[in-house]
C-alpha positions as CSV (number, residue, x, y, z in Angstrom):
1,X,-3.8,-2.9,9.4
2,X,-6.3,-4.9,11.3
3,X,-5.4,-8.9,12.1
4,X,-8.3,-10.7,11.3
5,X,-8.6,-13.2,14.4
6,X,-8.8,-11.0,17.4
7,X,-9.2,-14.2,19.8
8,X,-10.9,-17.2,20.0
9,X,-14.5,-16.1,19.4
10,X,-14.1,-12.1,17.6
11,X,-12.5,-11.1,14.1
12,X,-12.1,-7.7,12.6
13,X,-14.3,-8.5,9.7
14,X,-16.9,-6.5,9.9
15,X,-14.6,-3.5,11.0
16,X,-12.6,-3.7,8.2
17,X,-15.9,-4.2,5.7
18,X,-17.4,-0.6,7.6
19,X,-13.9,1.0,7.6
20,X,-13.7,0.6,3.3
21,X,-17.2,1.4,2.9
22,X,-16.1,5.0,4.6
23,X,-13.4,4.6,1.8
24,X,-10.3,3.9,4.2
25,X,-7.6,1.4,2.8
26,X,-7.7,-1.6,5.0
27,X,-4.9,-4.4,5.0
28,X,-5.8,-7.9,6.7
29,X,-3.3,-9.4,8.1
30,X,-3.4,-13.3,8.7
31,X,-1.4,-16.4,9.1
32,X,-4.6,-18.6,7.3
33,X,-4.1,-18.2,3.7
34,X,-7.1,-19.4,3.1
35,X,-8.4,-15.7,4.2
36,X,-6.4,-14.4,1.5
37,X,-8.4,-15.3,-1.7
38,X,-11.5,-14.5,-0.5
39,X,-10.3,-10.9,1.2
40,X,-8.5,-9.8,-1.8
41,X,-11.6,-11.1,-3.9
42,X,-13.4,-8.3,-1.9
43,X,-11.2,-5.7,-2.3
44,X,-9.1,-6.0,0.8
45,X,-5.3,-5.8,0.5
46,X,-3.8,-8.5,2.6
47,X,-0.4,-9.6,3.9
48,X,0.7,-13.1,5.4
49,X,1.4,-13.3,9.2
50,X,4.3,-13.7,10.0
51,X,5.4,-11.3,7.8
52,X,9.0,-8.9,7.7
53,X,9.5,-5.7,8.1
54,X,10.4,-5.6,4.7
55,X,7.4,-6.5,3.3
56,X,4.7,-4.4,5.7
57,X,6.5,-1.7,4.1
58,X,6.1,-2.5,0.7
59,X,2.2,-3.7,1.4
60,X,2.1,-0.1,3.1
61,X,4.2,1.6,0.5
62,X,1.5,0.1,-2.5
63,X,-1.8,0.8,-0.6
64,X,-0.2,4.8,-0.1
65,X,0.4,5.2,-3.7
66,X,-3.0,3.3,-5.0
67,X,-4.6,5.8,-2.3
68,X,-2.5,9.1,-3.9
């Protein structure tokens, strides 16, 4: 689970694009929606900040079983 904007001037794109080229399961989180279309368009999963407990564990609970 990686938040996209890490501050003003470094995101965790290109961590996350090396992490699922090793084949690990990445999930963005942001609160700019406008990340979402093009993430998921790339194969990321990604979840809305801010976001429930509720529904990090479904997000996590459909990456787990895609992954099984």
């Amino acid at each position: 689970l990686l938040d996209i904007n890490v501050d003003k001037q470094q995101t965790s794109l290109e961590l996350g694009q090396r992490m699922k080229s090793d084949g690990v399961q990445v999930i963005f989180a942001s609160g700019n929606s406008a990340d979402c279309a093009r993430l998921r368009g790339q194969g990321f999963h990604f979840i809305d900040k801010p976001f429930s407990h509720a529904t990090l564990t479904e997000t996590l609970t459909q990456v787990l079983h895609q992954s099984a």
